[in-house]
C-alpha positions in Angstrom: 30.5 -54.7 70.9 27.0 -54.1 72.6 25.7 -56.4 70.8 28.0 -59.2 72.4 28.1 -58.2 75.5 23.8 -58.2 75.5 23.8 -61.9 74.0 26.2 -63.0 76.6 23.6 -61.8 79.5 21.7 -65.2 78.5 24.1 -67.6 79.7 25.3 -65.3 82.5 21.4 -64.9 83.8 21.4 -69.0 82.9 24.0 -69.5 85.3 23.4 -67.2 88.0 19.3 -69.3 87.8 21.4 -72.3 88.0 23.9 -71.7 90.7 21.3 -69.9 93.0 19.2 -73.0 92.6 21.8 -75.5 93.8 23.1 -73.4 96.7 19.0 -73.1 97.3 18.9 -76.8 97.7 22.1 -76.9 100.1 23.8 -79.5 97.2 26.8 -76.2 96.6 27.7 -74.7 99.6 29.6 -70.9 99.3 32.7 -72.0 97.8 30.9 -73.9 95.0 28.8 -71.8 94.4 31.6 -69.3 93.1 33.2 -72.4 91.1 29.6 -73.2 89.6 28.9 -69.7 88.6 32.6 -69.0 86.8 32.8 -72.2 85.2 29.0 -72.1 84.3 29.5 -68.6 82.4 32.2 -70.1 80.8 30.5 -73.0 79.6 27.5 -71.9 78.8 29.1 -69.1 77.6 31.7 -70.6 74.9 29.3 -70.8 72.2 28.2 -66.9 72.3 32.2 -66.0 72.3 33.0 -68.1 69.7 30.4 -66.7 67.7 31.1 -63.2 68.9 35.0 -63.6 67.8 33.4 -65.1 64.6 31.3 -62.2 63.5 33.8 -59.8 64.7 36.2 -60.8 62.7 34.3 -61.4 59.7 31.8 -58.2 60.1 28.2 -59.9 58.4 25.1 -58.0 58.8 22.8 -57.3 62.0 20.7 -59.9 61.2 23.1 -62.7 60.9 25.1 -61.8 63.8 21.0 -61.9 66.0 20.6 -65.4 64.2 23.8 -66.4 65.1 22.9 -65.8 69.0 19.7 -66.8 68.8 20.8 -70.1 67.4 23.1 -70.3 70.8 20.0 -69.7 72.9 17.8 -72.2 71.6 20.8 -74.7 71.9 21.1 -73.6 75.7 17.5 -73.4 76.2 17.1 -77.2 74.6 19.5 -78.7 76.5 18.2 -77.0 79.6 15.1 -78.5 79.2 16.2 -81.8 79.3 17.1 -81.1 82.9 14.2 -79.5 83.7 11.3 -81.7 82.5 11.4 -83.9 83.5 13.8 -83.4 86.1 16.8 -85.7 86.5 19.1 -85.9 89.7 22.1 -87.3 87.3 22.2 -83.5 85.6 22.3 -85.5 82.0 25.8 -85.7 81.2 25.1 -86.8 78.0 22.7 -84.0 77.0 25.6 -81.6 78.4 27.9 -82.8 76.3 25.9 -82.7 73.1 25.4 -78.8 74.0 28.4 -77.5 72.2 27.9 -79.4 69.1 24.2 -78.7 69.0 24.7 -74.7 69.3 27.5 -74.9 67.0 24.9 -76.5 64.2 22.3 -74.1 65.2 24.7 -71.2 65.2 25.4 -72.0 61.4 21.9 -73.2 60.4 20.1 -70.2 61.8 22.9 -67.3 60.4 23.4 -69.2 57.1 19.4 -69.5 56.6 19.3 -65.9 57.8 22.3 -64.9 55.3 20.8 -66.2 52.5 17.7 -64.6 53.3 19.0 -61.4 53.5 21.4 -62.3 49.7 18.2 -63.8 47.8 15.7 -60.3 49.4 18.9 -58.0 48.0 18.7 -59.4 44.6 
């Protein structure tokens, strides 16, 4: 369990960057900012708990379950940087959307290359 609850600092310390940087540029005022930040940790956060009640059902090892976040954070960090650089007012809707589905393929790639690392090393 402290191994989700670490992973899931990345997209709470995403969202906190995020919300403090719109109420910083007046665009959220207090109110929003409390919407932003909830519903941020929860979308940015769906990925990490879907893996987290993935691997805590199905128990693989260490390694896998670190891939399977890691695959999560380069999704978010990806699709943040399509905001970032360069940066867009429109917040990239499109990019946003495709954030799910791209940490969901990176989730798999990086635990399955990471699983059959760890099966083809054992044997």
């Amino acid at each position: 369990m402290k191994t989700v609850l670490t992973h899931l600092l990345v997209p709470v310390f995403f969202t906190v960057a995020v919300t403090l940087y719109g109420f910083s540029k007046s665009t959220f005022s207090v109110g929003d900012s409390f919407v932003a930040f909830f519903g941020g940790v929860l979308f940015y956060g769906a990925p990490y708990i879907v893996w987290a009640i993935f691997h805590l059902l199905s128990k693989p090892k260490l390694s896998v379950i670190h891939a399977g976040y890691v695959g999560a954070s380069v999704a978010l960090m990806a699709i943040a940087s399509f905001w970032l650089f360069p940066p867009d007012r429109s917040g990239l809707p499109l990019q946003w959307a495709a954030y799910w589905p791209l940490a969901l393929v990176l989730i798999v790639v990086f635990a399955g290359v990471i699983q059959v690392l760890t099966k083809f090393k054992s044997s």
